[in-house]
DRENZALO-459775 format. One record per atom (N, C-alpha, C): x, z, y. Coordinates in steps of 0.001 Angstrom, whole numbers, padded with zeros to 6 digits, always signed. Example, Ala and Ser with C-alpha at 12.3 -4.5 7.8 and 13.67 -1.06 7.14 Angstrom:
BEGIN
+013190+007800-005690 +012300+007800-004500 +013200+007800-003300 +012850+007080-002250 +013670+007140-001060 +012900+007870+000030 
This chain:
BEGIN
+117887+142766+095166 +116939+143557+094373 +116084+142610+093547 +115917+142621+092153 +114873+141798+091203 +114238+142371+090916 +112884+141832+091273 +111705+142584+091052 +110855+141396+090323 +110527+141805+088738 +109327+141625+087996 +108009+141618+088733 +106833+141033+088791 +105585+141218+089268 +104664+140777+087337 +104329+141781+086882 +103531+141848+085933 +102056+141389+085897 +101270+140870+085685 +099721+140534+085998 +099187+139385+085762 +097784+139211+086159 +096754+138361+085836 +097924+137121+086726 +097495+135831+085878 +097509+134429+086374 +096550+133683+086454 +095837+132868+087042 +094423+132485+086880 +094239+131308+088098 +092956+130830+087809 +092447+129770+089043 +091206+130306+089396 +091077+130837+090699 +089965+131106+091301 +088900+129943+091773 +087906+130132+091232 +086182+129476+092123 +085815+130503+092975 +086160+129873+093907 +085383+131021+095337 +084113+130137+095539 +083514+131132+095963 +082003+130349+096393 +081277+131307+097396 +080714+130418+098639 +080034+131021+099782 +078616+131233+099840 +077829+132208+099249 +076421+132556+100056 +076435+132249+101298 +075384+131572+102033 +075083+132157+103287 +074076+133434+104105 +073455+134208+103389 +072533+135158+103215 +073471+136271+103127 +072477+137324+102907 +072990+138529+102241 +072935+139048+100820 +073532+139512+099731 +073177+140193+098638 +072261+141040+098962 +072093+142111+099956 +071422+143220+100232 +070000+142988+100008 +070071+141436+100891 +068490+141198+100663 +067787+141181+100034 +068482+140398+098928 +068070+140328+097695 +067441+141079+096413 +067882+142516+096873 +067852+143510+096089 +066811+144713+096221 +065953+144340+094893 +064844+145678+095564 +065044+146695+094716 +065164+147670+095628 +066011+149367+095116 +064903+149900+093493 +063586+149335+093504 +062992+150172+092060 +063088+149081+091233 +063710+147866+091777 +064045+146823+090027 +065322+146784+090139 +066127+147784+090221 +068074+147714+089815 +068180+147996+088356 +066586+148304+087859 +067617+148519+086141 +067271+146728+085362 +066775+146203+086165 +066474+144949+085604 +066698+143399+086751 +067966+143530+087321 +068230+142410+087868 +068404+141057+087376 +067665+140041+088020 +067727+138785+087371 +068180+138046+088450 +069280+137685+089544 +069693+136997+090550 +069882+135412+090738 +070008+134560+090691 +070748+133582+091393 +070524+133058+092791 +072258+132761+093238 +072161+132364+094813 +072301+131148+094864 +071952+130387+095591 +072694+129045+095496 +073569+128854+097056 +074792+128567+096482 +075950+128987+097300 +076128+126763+098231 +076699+127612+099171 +076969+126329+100110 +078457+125620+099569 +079218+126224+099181 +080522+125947+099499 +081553+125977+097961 +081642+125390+097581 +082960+125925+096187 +084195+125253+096386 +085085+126655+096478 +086794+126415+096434 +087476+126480+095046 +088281+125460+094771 +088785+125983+093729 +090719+126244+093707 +090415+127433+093797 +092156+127588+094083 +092801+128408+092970 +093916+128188+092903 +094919+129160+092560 +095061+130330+092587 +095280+131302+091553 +094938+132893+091936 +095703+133407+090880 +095147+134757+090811 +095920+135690+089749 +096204+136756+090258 +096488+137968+090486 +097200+139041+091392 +098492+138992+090872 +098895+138595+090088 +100800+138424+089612 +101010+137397+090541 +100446+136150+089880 +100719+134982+091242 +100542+134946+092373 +099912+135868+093142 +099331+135392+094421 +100672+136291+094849 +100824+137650+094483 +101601+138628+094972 +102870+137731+094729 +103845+136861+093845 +104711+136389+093523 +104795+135003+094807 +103722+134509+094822 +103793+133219+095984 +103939+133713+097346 +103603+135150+097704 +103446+135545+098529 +104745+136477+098828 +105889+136690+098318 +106955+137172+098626 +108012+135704+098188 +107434+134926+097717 +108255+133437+097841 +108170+132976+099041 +107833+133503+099776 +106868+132804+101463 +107629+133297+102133 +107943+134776+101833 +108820+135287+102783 +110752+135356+102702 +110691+134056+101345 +111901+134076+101147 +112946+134688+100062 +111997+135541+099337 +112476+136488+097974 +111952+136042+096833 +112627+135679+095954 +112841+135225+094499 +111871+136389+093848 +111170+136133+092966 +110804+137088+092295 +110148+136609+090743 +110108+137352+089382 +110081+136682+088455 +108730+137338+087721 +108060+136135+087906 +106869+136340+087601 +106298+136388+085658 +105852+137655+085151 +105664+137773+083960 +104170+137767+083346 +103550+136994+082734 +102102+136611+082592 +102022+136066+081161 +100747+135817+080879 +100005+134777+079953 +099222+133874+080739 +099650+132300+080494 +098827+131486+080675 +098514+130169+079270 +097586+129402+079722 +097349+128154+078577 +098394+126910+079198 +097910+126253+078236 +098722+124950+078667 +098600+124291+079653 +097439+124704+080178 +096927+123746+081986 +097440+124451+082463 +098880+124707+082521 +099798+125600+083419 +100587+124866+084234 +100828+123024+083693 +102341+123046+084040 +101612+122651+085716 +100503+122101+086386 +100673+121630+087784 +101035+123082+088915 +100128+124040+088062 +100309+125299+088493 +101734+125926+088681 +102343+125700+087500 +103702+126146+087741 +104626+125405+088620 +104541+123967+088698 +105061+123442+089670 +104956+123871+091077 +103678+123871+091600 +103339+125060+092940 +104287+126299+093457 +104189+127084+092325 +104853+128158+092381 +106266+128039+092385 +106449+127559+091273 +108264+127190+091578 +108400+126503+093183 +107911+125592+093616 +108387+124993+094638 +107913+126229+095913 +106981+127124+095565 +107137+128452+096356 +107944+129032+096439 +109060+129215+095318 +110081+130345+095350 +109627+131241+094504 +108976+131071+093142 +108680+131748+092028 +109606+131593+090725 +109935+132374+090142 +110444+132160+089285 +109564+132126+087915 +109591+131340+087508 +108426+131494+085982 +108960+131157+084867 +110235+131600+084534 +110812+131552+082970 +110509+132637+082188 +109626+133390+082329 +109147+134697+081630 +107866+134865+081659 +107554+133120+081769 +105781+133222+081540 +105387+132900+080461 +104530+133682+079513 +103857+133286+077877 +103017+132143+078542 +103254+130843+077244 +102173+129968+077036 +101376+130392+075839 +100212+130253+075937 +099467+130575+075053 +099054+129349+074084 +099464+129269+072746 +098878+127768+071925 +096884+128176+071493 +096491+128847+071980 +095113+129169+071832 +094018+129129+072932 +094518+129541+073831 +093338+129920+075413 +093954+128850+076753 +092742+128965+077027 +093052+128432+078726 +093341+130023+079752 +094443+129039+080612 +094420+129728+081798 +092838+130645+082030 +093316+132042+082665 +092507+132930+082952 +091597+131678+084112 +090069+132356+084298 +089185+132085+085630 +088733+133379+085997 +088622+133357+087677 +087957+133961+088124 +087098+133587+089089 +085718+133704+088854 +084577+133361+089455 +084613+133991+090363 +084152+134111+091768 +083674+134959+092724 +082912+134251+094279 +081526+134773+094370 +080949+134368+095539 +080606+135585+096512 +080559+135075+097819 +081084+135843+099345 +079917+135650+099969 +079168+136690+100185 +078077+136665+101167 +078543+137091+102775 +077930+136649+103796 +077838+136494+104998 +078643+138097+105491 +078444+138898+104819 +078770+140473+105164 +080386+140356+104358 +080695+139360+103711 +081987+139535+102979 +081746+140692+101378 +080344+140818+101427 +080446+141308+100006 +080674+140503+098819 +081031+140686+097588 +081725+139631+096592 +080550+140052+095240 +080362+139284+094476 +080582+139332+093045 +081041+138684+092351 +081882+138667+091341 +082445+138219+090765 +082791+138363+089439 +083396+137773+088417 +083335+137542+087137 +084982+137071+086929 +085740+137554+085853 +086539+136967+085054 +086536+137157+084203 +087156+135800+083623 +087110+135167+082277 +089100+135338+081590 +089363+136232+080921 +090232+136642+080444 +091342+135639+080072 +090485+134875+079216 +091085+133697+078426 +092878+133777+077744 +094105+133435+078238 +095363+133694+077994 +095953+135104+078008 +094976+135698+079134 +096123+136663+079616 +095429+137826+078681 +094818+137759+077666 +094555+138657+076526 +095943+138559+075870 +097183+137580+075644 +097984+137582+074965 +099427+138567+075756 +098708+138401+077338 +100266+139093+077825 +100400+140576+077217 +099757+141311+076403 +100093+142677+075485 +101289+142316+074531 +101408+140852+074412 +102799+140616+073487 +104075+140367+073949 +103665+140198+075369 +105253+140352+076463 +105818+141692+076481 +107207+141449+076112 +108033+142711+076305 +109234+142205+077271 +109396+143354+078031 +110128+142821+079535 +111527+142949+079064 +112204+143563+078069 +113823+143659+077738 +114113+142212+078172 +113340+141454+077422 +114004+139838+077493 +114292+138992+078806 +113221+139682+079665 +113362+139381+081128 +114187+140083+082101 +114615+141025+081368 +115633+142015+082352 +117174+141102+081937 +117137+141020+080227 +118309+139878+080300 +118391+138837+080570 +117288+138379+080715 +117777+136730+081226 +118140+136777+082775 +117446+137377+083172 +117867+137585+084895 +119173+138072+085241 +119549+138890+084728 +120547+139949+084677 +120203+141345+084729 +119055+141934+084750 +118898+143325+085180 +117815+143324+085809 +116879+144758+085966 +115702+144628+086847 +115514+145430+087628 +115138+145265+088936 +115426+146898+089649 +113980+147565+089682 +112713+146698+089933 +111819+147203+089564 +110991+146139+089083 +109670+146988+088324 +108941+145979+088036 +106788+146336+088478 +106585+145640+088918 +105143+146219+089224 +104321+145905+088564 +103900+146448+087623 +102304+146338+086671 +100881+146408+087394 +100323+145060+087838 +099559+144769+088272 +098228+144443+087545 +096947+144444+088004 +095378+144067+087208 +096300+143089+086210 +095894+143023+084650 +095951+142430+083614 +095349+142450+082829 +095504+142310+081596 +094901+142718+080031 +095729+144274+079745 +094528+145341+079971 +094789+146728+080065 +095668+147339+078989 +095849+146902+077849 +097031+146655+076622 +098390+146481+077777 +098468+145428+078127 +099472+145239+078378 +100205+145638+079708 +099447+146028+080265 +099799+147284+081688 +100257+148602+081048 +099385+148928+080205 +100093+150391+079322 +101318+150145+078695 +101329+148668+078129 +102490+148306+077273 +103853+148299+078530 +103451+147542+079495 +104922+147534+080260 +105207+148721+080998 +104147+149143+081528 +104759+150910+081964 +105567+151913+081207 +104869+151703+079815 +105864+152372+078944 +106887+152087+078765 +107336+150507+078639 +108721+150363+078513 +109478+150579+079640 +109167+150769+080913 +110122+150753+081745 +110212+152310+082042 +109326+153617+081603 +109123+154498+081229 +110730+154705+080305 +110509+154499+079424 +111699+154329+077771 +113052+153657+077897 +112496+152558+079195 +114227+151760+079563 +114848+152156+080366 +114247+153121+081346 +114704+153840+082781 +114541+152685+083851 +113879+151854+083755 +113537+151239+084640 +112327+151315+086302 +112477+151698+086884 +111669+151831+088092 +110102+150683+088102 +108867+151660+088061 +108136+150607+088308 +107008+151113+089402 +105842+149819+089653 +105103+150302+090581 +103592+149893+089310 +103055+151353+089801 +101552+150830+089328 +100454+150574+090490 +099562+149430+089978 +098948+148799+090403 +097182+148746+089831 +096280+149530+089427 +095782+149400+088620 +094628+148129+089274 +094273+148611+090261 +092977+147884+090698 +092255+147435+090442 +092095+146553+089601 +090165+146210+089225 +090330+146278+088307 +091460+146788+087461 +091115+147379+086059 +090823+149076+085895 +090842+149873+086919 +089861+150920+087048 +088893+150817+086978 +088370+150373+086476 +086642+150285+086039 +086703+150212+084807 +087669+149722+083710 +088058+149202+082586 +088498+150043+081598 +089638+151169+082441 +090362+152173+081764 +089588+153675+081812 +089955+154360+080363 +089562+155772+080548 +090803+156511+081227 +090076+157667+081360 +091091+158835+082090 +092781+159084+081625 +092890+159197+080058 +093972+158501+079137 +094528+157869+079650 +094471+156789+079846 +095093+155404+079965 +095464+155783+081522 +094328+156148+082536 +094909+155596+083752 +096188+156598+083850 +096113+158082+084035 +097749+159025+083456 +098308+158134+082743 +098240+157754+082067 +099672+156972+081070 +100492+155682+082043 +099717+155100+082723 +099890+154070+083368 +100640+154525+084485 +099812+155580+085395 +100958+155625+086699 +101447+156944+086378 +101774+157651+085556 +102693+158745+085850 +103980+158364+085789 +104890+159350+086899 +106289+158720+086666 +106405+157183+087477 +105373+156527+087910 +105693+155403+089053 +106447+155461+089869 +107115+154689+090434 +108325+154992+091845 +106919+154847+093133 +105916+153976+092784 +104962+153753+093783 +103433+153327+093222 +102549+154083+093759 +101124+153359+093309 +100258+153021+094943 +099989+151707+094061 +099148+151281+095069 +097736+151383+094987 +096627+151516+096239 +095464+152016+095700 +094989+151453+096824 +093243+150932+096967 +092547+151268+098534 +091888+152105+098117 +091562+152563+099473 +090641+153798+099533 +089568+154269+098482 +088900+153219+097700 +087551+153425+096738 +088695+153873+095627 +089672+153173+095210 +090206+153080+094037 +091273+154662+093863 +091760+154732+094765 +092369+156408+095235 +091660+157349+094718 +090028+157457+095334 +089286+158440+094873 +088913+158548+093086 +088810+157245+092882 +088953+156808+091755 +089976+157000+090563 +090999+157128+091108 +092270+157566+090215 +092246+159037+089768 +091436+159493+090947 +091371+161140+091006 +090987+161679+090193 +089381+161241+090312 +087893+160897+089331 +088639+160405+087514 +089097+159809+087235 +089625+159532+085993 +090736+160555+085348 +091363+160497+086484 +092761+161339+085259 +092384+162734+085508 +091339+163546+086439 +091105+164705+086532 +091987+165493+087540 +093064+164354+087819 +094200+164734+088613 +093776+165164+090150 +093908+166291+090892 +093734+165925+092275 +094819+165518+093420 +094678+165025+094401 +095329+164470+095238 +096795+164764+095117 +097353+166357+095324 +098526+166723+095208 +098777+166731+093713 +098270+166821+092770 +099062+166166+091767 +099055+165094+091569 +098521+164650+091711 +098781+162551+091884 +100538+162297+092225 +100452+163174+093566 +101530+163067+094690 +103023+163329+093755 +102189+164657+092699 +103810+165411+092155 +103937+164297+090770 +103452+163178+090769 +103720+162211+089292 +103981+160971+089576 +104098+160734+090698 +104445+159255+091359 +105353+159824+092561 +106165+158870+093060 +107479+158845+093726 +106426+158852+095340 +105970+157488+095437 +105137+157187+097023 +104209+156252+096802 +102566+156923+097726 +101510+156307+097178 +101064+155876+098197 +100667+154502+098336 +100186+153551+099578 +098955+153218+099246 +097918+153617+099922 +096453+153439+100140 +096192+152541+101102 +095353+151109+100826 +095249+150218+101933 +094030+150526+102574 +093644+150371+104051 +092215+150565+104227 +091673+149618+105307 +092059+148198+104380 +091382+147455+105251 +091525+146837+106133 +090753+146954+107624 +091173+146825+109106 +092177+147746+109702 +091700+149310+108694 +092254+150411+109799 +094220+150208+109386 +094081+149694+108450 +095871+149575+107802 +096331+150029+106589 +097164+151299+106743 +097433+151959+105358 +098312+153124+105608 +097634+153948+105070 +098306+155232+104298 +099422+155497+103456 +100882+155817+103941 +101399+156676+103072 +101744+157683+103039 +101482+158420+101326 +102107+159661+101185 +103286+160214+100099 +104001+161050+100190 +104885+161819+099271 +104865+162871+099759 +104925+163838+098378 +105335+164823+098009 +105771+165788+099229 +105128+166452+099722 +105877+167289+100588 +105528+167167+101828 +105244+165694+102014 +105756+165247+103497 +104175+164916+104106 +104043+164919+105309 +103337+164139+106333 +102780+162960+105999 +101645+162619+105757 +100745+161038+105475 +101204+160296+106697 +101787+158987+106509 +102031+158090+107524 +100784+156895+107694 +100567+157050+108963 +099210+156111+109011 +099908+154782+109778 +100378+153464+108907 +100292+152240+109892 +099489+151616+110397 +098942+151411+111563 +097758+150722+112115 +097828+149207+111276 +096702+148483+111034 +096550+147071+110548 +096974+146630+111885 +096788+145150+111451 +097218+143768+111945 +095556+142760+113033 +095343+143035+113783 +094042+142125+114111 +093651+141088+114050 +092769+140528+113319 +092294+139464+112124 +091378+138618+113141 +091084+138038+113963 +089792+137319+114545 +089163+137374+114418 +089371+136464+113049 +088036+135726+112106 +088592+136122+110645 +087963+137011+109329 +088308+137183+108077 +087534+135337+107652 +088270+134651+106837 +087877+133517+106309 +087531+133934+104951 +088439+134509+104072 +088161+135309+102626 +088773+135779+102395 +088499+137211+102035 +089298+138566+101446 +089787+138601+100391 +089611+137745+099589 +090376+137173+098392 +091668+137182+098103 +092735+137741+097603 +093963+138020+097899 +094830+138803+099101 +093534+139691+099831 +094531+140112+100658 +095247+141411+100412 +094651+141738+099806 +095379+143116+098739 +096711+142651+098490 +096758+141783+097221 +098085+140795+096778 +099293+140417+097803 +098554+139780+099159 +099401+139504+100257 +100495+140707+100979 +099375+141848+100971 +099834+143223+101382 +101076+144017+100171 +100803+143715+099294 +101748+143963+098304 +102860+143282+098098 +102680+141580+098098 +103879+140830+098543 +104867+141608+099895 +104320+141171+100561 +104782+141659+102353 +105855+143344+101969 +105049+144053+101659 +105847+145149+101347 +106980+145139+100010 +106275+144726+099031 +107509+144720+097960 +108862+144084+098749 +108754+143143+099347 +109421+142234+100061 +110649+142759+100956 +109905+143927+101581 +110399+144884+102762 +111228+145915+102216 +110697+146197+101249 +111730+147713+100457 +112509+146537+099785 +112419+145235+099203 +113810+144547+098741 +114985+144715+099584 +114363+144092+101100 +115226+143988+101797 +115823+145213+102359 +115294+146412+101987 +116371+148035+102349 +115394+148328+103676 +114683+148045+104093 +113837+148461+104959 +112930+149730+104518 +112818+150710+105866 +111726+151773+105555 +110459+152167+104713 +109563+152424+104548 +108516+152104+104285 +107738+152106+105192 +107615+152689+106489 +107138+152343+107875 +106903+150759+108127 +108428+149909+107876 +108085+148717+108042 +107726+147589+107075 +107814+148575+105849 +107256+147410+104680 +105839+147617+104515 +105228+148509+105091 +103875+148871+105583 +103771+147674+106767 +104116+147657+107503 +104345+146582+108688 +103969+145369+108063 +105463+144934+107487 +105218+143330+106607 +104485+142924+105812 +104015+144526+105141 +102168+143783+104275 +100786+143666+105121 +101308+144619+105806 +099845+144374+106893 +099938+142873+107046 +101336+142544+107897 +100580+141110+108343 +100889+140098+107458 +101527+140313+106337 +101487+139061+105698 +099865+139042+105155 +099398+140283+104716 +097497+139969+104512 +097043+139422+105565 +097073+139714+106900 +096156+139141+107728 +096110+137992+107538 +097495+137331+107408 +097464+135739+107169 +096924+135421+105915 +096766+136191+104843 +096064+135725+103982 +094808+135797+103812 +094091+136534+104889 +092653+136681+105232 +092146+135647+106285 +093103+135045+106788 +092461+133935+107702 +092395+132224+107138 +092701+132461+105820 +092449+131314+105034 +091512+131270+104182 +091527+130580+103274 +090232+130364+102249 +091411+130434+101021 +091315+131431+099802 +092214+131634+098588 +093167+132528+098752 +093902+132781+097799 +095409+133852+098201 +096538+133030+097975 +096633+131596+098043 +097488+130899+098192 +098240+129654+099233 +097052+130204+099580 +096808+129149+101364 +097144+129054+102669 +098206+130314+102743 +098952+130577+103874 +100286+130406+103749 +101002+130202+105063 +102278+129470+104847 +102732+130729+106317 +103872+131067+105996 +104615+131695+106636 +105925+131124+107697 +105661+130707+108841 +106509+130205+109953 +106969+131651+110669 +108433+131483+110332 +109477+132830+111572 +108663+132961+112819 +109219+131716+113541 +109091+131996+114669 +107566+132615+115242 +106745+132152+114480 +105337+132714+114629 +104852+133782+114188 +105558+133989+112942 +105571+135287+112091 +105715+136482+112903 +107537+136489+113488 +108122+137239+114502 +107294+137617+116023 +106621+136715+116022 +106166+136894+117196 +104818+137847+117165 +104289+137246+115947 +102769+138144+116123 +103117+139924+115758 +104350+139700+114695 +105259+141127+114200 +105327+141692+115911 +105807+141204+116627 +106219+141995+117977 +104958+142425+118619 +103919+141837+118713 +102730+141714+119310 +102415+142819+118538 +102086+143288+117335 +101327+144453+116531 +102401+145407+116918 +103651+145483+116442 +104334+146659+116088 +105766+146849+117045 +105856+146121+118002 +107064+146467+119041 +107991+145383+118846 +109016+145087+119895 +110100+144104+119605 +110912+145072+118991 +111349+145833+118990 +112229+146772+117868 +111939+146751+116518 +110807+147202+116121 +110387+146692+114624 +110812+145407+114431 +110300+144487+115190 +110129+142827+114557 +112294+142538+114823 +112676+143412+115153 +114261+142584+115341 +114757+143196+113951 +114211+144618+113516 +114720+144886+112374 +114256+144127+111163 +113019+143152+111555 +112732+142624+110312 +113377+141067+110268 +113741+140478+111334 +113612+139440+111668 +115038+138518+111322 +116029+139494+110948 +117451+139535+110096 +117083+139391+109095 +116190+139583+108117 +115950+139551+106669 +115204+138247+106506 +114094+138068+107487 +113193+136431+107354 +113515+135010+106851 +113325+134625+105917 +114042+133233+105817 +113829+132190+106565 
C-alpha cells in the first residue's frame, strides 16, 4: 500500500516553563495581555506533522512518500528522514523561504503556546500529487495533513477528481479555515482524523452534525488523549480503544502525528481498525515519553511486549508478523 503523507515540514523550538500559564493570567485584563515567561529549557528538534507522521511509520518499517515545501536548510534534515525510511523525492525546495518554525513552550500542567512561522510551506499550494502518483507507481492513499490551507484544499480536490482515496486531517488549521473550506476538505474522505476539541469543531464550522459528518466520510477516529480513541461509521456502533499507560508524559508534541503514523501503518498492513487503533495508541505513547516527535525509536521485541501488556497476546501476534 503507498501512502502520500501531505503537510507541514518544519524544525520545532520546544521550550519548558516551570510555573503555570494559569497563574499568570488575570481574568479582567484578557483583552490586553502583555506576557513573557522565561523558560528553563530549549529543544531544538525536528518537526512538521507530514514529517513526524512520515518518520514515524518509517519506525515501524513502512516506506512512505512524504509531500511538502521546504527551504534549502533541508538537506541535513532530509538526510534524517531518508535514513528513517522516508521517502522525500516529492519534496518542493523553495529558492525564496526557509524551512517552516515552530515555536512552542510547555508549562508544568502540559499546557502549550505556541507560534508558527510559515516560511516554505506557503509554496506547497503549487504541489500537484499526479507527479507523485507517477513516479512511485500509483497511490493508494494520500493524507492531507495541517499545511498551508491552499494547499490542503488543493490536494483533496485532486484526489477528489483522480479517484484517489484520501484521509483528512485538518487540525490546527481549524482555527484558520471557514465553514466552506472545512466541507470542501473532508467530504468524501475514506477517514478523518480529529481529537475531541477539534470534532466538536468540525461540527461548529461546516454546520454539519455528527451523523452527517458520519454520511460524508468513510471512518472517523477521534483521539482522546489518555482515555484512547473513538471510532465511528455510518451505521455502526462507536468503537472505544482504551489508550496505552504513559508514566511520565515528557512532551505532547507530536503525539497526535505518532498516533496517526501507528495507524496509517496498521490499515497498510490489512489489519482491522480495532488494531490500527492499537498501533497508534502505542506508537504515541512512545512519542510522549520523549522530548520532540522525532525522538523515539521503535525496538520489536519491546514494542511486542508492551503491545501484549495493553491489548492481549492475540492482538500483539496479529501485529507482530507485520513489525520490521
Amino acid at each position: 500500500m503507498r501512502i502520500a503523507v501531505t503537510g507541514s515540514i518544519a524544525t520545532d523550538h520546544l521550550m519548558t516553563f516551570p510555573g503555570r500559564f494559569t497563574d499568570q493570567l488575570m481574568p479582567d485584563q484578557l483583552d490586553r495581555v502583555s506576557l513573557s515567561f522565561l523558560v528553563d529549557e530549549l529543544e531544538i528538534r525536528r518537526g512538521g506533522v507530514a514529517a513526524n507522521i512520515c518518520f514515524g511509520m518509517g519506525s515501524l518499517g513502512l516506506t512512505s512518500f512524504l509531500v511538502g515545501s521546504v527551504g534549502d536548510d533541508f538537506a541535513d534534515y532530509r538526510s534524517w528522514l531518508e535514513r528513517h525510511g522516508v521517502d522525500c523525492g516529492s519534496v518542493h525546495i523553495s529558492e525564496l523561504h526557509h524551512t517552516a518554525r515552530f515555536l512552542c513552550t510547555t508549562d508544568q500542567d502540559q499546557n502549550q503556546i505556541a507560534s508558527f512561522y510559515t516560511g516554505a510551506m506557503s509554496e506547497a499550494r503549487e504541489i500537484e500529487l499526479q507527479p507523485v502518483a507517477e513516479r512511485v507507481g500509483g497511490l493508494d492513499l494520500v493524507l492531507v495533513s495541517p499545511n498551508d490551507p491552499e494547499a490542503m484544499l488543493r490536494h483533496s480536490d485532486e484526489c477528489r477528481t483522480r479517484g484517489i482515496a484520501f484521509a483528512a486531517d485538518p487540525s490546527q488549521q481549524l482555527a484558520r479555515m471557514d465553514g466552506i473550506d472545512v466541507r470542501r476538505l473532508l467530504d468524501g474522505a475514506a477517514y478523518l482524523f480529529t481529537n475531541e476539541y477539534e470534532k466538536a469543531l468540525c461540527e461548529e464550522k461546516t454546520g454539519w452534525s455528527d451523523a452527517e459528518i458520519l454520511d460524508r466520510v468513510g471512518v472517523r477516529i477521534t483521539t482522546l488523549g489518555a482515555k484512547g480513541t473513538v471510532i465511528d461509521r455510518k451505521g455502526e456502533e462507536g468503537l472505544h480503544v482504551p489508550g496505552v499507560v504513559v508514566d511520565k508524559v515528557v512532551d505532547p508534541t507530536g503525539g497526535g502525528d505518532a498516533f496517526r503514523a501507528g495507524f496509517l501503518t496498521a490499515t497498510a498492513w490489512g489489519l482491522p481498525l480495532e488494531r490500527a487503533a492499537q498501533v497508534g495508541n502505542l506508537v504515541a505513547a512512545h512519542a510522549l515519553e520523549v522530548p520532540g516527535g522525532q525522538e523515539y525509536s521503535v525496538v520489536k521485541e519491546r514494542f511486542m511486549a508492551r503491545f501484549a501488556g495493553a491489548y492481549g497476546e492475540d492482538a500483539a501476534a496479529e501485529v507482530a508478523v507485520h513489525l520490521a
